[in-house]
N, CA and C atoms as a LAMMPS dump frame, in Angstrom:
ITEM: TIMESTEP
0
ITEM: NUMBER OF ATOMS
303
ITEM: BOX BOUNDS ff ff ff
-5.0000000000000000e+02 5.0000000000000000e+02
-5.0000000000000000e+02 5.0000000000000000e+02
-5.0000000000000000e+02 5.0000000000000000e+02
ITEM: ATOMS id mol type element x y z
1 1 1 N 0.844 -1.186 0
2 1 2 C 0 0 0
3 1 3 C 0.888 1.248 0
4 2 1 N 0.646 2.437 -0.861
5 2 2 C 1.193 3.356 -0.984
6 2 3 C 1.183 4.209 0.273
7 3 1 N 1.835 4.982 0.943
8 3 2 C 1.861 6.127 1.841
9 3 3 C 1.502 7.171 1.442
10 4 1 N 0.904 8.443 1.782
11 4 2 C 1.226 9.605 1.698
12 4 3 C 2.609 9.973 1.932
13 5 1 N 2.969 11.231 1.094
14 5 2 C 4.575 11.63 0.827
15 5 3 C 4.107 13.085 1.485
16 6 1 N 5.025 13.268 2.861
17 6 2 C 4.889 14.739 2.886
18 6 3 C 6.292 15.255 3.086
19 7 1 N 6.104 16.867 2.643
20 7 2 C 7.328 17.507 2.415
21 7 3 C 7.388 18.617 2.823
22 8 1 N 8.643 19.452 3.62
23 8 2 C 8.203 20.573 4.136
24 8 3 C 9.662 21.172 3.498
25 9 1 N 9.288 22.379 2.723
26 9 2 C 10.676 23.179 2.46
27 9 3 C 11.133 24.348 3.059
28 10 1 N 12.068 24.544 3.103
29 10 2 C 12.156 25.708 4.556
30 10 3 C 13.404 26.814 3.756
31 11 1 N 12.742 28.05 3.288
32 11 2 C 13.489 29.035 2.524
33 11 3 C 14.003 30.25 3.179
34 12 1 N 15.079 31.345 3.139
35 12 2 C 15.185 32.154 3.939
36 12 3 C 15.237 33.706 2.493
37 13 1 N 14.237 33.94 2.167
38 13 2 C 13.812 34.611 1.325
39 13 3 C 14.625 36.449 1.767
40 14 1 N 15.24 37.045 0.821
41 14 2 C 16.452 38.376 0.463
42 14 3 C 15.165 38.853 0.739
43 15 1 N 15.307 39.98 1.878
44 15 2 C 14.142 40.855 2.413
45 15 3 C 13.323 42.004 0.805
46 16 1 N 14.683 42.127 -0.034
47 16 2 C 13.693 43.069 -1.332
48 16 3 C 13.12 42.24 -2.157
49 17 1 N 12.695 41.095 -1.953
50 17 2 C 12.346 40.486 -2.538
51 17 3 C 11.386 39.262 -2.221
52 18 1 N 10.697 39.848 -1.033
53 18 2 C 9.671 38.693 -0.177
54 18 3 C 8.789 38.946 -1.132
55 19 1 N 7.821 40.062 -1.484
56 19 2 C 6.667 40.034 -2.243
57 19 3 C 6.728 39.45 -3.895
58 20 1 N 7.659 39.312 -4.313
59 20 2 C 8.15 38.801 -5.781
60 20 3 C 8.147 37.4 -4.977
61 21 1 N 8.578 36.576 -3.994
62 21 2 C 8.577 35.458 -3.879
63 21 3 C 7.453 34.926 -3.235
64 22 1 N 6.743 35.412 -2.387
65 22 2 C 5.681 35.258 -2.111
66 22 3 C 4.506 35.093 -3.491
67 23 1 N 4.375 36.131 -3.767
68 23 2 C 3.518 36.128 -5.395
69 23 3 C 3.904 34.72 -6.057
70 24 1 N 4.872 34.016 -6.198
71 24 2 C 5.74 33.135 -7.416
72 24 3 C 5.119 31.934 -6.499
73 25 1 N 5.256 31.622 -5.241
74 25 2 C 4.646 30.392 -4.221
75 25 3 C 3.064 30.294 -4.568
76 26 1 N 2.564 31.768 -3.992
77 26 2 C 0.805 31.446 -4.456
78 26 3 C 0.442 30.442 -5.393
79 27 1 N 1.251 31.581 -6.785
80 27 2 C 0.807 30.838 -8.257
81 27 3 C 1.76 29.18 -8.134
82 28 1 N 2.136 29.007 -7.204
83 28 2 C 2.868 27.639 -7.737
84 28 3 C 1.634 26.532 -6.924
85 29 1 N 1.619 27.451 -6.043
86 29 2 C 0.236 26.65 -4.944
87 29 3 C -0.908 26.057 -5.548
88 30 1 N -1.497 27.42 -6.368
89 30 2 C -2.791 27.645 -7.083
90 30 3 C -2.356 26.444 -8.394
91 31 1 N -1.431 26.25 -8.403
92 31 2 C -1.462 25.26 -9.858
93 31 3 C -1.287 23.871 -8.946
94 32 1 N -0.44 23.496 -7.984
95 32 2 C -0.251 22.256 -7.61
96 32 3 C -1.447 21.888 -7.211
97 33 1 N -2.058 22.66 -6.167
98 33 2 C -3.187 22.032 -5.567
99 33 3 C -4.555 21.528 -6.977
100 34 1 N -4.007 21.506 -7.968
101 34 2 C -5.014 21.112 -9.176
102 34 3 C -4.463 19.865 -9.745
103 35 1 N -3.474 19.511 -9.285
104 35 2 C -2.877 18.47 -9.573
105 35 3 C -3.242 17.083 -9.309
106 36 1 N -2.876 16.011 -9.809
107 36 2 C -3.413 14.959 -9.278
108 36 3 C -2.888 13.983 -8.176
109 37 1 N -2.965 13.917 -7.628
110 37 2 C -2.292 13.472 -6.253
111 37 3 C -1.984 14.198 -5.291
112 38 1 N -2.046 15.433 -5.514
113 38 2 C -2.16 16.947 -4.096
114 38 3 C -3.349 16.283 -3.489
115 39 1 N -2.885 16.362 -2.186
116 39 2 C -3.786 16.109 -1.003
117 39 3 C -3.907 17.433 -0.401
118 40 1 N -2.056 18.172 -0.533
119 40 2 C -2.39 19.516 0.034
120 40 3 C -1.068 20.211 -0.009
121 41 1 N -0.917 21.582 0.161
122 41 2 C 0.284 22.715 -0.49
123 41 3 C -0.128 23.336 0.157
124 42 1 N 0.643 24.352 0.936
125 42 2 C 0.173 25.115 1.924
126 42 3 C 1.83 26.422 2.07
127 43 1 N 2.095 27.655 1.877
128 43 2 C 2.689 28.286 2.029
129 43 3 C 3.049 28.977 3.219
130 44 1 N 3.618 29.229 4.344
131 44 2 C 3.841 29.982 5.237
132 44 3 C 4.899 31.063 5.053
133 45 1 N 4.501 31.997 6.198
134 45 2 C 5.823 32.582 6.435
135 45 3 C 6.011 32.753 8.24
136 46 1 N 6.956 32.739 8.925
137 46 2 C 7.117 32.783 9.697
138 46 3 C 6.747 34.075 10.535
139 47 1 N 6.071 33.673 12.215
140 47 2 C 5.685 34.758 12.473
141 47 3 C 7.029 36.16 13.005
142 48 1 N 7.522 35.757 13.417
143 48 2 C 8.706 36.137 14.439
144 48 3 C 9.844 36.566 12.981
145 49 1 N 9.729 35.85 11.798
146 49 2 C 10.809 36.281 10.885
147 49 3 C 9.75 36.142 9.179
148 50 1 N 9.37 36.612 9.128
149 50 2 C 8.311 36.609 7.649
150 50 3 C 9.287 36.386 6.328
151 51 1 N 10.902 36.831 6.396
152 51 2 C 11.303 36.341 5.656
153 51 3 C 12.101 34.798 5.643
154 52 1 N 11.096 33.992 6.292
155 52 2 C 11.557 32.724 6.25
156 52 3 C 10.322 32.33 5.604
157 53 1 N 9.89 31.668 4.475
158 53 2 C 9.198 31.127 3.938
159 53 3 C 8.762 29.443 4.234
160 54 1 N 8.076 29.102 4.322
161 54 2 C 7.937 27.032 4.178
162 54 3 C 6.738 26.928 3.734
163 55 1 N 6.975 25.758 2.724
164 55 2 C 5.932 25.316 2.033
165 55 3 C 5.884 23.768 2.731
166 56 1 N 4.544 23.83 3.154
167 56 2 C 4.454 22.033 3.697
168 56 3 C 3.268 20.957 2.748
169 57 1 N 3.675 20.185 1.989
170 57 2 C 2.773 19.712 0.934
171 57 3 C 2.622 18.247 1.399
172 58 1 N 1.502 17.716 1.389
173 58 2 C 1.288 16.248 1.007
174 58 3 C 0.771 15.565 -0.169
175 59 1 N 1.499 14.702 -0.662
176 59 2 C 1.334 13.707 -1.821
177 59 3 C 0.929 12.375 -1.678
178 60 1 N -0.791 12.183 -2.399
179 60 2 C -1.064 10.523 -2.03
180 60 3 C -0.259 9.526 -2.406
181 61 1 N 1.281 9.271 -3.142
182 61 2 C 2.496 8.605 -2.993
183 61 3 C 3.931 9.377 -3.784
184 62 1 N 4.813 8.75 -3.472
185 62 2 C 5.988 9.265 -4.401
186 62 3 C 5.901 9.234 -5.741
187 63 1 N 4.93 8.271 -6.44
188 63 2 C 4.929 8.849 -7.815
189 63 3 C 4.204 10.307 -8.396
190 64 1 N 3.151 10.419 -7.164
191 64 2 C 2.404 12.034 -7.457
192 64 3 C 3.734 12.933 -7.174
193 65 1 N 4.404 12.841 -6.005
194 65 2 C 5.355 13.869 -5.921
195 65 3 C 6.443 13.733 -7.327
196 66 1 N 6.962 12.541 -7.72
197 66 2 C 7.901 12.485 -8.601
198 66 3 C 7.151 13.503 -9.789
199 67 1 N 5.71 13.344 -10.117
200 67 2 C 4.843 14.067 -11.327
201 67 3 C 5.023 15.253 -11.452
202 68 1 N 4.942 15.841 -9.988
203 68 2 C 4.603 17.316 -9.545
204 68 3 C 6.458 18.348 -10.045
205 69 1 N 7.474 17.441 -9.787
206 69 2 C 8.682 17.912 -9.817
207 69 3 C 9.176 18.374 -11.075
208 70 1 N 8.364 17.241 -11.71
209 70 2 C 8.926 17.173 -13.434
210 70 3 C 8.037 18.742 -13.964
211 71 1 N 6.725 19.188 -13.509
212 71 2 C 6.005 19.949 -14.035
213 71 3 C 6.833 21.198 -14.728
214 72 1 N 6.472 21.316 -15.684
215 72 2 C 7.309 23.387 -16.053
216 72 3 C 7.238 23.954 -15.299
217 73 1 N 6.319 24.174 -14.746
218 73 2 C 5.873 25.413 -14.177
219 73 3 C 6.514 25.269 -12.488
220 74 1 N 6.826 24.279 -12.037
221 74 2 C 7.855 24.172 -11.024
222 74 3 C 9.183 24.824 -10.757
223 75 1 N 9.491 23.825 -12.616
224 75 2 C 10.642 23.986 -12.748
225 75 3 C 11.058 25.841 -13.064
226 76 1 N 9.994 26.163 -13.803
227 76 2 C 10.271 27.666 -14.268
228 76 3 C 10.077 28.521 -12.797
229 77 1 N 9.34 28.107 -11.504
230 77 2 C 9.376 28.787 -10.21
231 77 3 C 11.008 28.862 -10.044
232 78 1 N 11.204 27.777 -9.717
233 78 2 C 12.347 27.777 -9.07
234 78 3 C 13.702 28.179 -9.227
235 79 1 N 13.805 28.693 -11.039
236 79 2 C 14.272 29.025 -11.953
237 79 3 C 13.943 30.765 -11.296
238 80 1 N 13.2 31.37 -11.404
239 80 2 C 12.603 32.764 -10.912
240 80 3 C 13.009 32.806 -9.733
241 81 1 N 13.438 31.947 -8.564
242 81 2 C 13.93 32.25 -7.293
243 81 3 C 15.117 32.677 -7.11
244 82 1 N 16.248 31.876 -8.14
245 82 2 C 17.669 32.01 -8.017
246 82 3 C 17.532 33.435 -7.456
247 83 1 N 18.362 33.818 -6.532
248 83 2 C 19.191 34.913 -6.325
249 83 3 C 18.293 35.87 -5.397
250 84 1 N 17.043 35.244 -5.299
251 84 2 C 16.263 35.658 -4.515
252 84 3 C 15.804 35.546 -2.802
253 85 1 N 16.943 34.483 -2.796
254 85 2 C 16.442 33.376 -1.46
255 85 3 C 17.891 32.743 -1.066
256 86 1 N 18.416 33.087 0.283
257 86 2 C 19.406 33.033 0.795
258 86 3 C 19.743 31.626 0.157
259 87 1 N 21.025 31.281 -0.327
260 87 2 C 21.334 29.738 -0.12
261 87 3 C 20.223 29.157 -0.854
262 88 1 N 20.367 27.817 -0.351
263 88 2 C 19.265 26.941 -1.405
264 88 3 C 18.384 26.317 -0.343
265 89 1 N 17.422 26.529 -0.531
266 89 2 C 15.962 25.794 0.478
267 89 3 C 16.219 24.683 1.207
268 90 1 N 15.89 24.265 2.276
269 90 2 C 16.257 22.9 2.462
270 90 3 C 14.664 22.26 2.67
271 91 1 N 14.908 21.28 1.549
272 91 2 C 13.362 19.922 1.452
273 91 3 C 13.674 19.173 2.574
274 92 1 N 12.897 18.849 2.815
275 92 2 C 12.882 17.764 3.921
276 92 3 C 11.661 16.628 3.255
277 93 1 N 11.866 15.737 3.152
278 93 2 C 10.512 14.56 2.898
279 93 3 C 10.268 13.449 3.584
280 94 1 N 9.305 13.508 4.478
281 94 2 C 8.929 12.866 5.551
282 94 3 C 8.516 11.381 5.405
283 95 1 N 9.087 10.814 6.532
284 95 2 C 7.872 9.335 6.941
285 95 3 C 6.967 9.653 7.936
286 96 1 N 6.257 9.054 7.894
287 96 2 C 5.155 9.606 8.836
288 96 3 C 5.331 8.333 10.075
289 97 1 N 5.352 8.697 11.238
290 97 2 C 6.305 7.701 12.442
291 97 3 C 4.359 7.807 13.505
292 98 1 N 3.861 8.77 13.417
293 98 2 C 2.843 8.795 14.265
294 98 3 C 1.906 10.28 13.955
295 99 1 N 1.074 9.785 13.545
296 99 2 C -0.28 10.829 12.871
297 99 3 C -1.424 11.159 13.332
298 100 1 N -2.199 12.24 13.881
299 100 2 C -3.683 11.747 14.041
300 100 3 C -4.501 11.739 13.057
301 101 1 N -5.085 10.775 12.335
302 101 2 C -6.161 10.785 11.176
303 101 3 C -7.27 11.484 11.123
């Protein structure tokens, strides 16, 4: 039986440039969550530091996430971030050890 795939990315977004990256997450949101195997995409920003960004997504298995990666429009986000966002994001992709359903 397949798992859910969840993933949390954790960005530290160049302060002239939160609203250009913020804007670029929405629209990446607004397209994933249409996707097939999005369970869910969800954008934050931190309260205490707003230019820390995280996106926390779940995928009904690794082949929806493998789908979602390949997309253009991912690829062309992330492409639009360079130089925008301290360093490079760190993904994290979870097992799930204990959940409430």
């Amino acid at each position: 039986m397949n798992q859910p795939v969840h993933v949390i990315t954790l960005a530290e977004v160049l302060p002239p440039y939160q609203n250009t990256v913020i804007e670029t997450l929405r629209h990446v949101a607004e397209l994933t969550r249409q996707e097939e195997g999005c369970l869910r995409f969800d954008v934050y920003c931190d309260r205490a530091q707003p230019t820390r960004i995280n996106t926390i997504e779940t995928w009904a298995d690794e082949e929806a996430l493998k789908r979602h990666r390949s997309t253009p429009y991912v690829n062309t986000a992330i492409l639009s971030l360079v130089g925008k966002v301290a360093g490079i994001p760190q993904m994290r992709v979870l097992n799930v050890v204990d959940q409430l359903d």
